[in-house]
N, C-alpha and C positions, 0 to 999 in steps of 0.2 A: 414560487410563492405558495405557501400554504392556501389549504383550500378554503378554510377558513376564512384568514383574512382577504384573502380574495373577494371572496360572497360579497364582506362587510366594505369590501374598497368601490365593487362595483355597485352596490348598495346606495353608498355613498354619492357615488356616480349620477347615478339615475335621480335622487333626492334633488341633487344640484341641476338638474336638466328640468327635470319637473317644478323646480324652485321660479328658476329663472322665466319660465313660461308663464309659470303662474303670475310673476308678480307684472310681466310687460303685459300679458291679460288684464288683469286689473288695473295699470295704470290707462291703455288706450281706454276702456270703458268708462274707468272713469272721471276721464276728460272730456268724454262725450256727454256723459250722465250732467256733469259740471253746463254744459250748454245748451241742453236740453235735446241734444243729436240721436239719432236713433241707435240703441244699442245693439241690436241686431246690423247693423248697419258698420258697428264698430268691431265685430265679430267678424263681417265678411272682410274688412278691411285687415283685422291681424293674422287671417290665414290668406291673406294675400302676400305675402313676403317669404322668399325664397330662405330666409333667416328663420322665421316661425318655423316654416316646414320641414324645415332638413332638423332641427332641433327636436323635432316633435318624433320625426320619426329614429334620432340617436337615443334621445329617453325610452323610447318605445323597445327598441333593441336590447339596451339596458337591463328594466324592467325584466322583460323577456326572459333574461339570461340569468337571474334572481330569480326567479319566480318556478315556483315547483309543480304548476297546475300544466297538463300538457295537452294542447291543441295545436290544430292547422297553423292555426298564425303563428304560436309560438316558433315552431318548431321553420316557419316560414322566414320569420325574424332573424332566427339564430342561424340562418346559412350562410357558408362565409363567402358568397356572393351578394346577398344581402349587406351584412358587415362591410361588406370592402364596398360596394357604391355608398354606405351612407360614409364611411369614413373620407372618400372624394370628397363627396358633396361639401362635408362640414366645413373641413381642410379648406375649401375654395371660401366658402364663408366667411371663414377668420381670417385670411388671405386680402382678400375683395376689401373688405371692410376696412383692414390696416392700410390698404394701397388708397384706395378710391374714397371712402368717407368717413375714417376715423377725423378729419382734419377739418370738417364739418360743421361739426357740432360738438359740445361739450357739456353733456349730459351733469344733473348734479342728483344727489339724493338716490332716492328710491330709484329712479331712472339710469344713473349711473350703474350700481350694482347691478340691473336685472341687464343693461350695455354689458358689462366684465362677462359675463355668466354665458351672456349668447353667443358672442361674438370670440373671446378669448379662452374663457375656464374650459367651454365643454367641447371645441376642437384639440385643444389640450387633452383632456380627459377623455375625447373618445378616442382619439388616436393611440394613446398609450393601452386602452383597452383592447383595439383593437389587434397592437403588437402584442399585447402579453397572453390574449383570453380568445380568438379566435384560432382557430385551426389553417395552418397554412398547408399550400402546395395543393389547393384545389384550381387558383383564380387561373385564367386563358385569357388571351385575346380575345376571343369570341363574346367574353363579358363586355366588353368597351361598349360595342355597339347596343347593347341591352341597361348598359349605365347611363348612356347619350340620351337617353328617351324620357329622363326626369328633367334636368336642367333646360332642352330643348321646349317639354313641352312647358313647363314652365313659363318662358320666356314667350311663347306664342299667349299664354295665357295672361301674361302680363300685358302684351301691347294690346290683346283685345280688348282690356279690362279699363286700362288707359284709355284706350279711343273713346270709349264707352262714356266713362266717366271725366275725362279730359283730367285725369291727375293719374301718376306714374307713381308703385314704387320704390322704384330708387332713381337718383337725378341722371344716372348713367344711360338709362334708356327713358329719356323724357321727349319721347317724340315730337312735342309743341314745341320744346326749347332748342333741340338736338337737331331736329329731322334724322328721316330713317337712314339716310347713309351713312352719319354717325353711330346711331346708335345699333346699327349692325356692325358697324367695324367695332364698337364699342362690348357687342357681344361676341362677336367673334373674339378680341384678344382673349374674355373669360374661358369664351369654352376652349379656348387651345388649350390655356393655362387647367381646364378640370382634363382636357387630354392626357397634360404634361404628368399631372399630378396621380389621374388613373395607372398610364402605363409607369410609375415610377413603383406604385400600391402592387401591381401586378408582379414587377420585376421583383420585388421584397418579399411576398409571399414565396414566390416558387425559388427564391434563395433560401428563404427559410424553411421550404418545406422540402429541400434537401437535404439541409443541416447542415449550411454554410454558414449560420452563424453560430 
């Protein structure tokens, strides 16, 4: 791919990441705003979701990689150790979501589109970035256990936050509804499935950074 249009695709890219953010920001707020609920309050709640976060930090990546100002993060961003755990992460995302709660709910309007964009377009679009625009044949096994340490803590941070507040979320790990031996078996299938998905990212790489494809 020209470098050019590259620029403009991952461009593109990041615009749709930062889109999609932007607008499920503004709708949880102002739904809150709507009842009078604290907005700060609506703020901790949308960086509570494993979908916010891994979103945040694929645009972020993006960005990064467009972006001609060079610092520690940048350059922290663009390693393809980085790439590849956010490209897991997403992948389980868009994954999770078709499996376990697209079947839900059925979002309409504004809330729809900013659903397409999180859950569908930008695992789509990072992973293709990922194949075309990171540098292969660095990834090891050794990364596994250092990609483990986002979803895990996660997920510790989730049931504290639940106890805390007595609401979960996502219904998968509703510990009031579920109880905990569900919802650890219920976590455990995800994290195989970002195992399954890791070591499949890892084996791709170091095929391609052969030159086996």
């Amino acid at each position: 791919m020209d470098a050019g249009l590259r620029r403009r695709w991952v461009t593109l890219a990041a615009v749709l990441g930062w889109g999609g953010l932007g607008i499920q920001l503004y709708l949880i707020l102002f739904a809150r705003w709507s009842v009078g609920a604290s907005l700060l309050g609506g703020l901790v709640s949308y960086f509570s979701y494993f979908t916010i976060l891994t979103n945040t930090l694929a645009a972020t990546v993006l960005t990064c990689a467009v972006s001609r100002r060079e610092s520690a993060a940048r350059r922290w961003f663009l390693q393809p150790s980085v790439s590849g755990a956010v490209a897991v992460s997403i992948a389980v995302v868009g994954l999770a979501y078709s499996l376990l709660l697209r079947h839900l709910w059925h979002p309409q309007g504004w809330q729809f589109i900013a659903d397409e964009l999180l859950h569908d377009v930008m695992p789509l679009v990072f992973l293709a970035y990922w194949w075309c625009c990171v540098p292969k044949g660095t990834l090891r096994l050794r990364h596994l256990p250092l990609w483990l340490i986002y979803p895990l803590g996660y997920f510790a941070y989730a049931l504290w936050r639940g106890h805390l507040l007595g609401a979960y979320a996502y219904p998968f790990i509703d510990v009031a509804t579920l109880g905990y031996p569900q919802v650890f078996i219920n976590a455990g299938g995800i994290l195989a499935g970002f195992v399954l998905i890791a070591l499949a990212v890892i084996g791709i790489d170091r095929r391609k950074g052969r030159g086996l494809d």
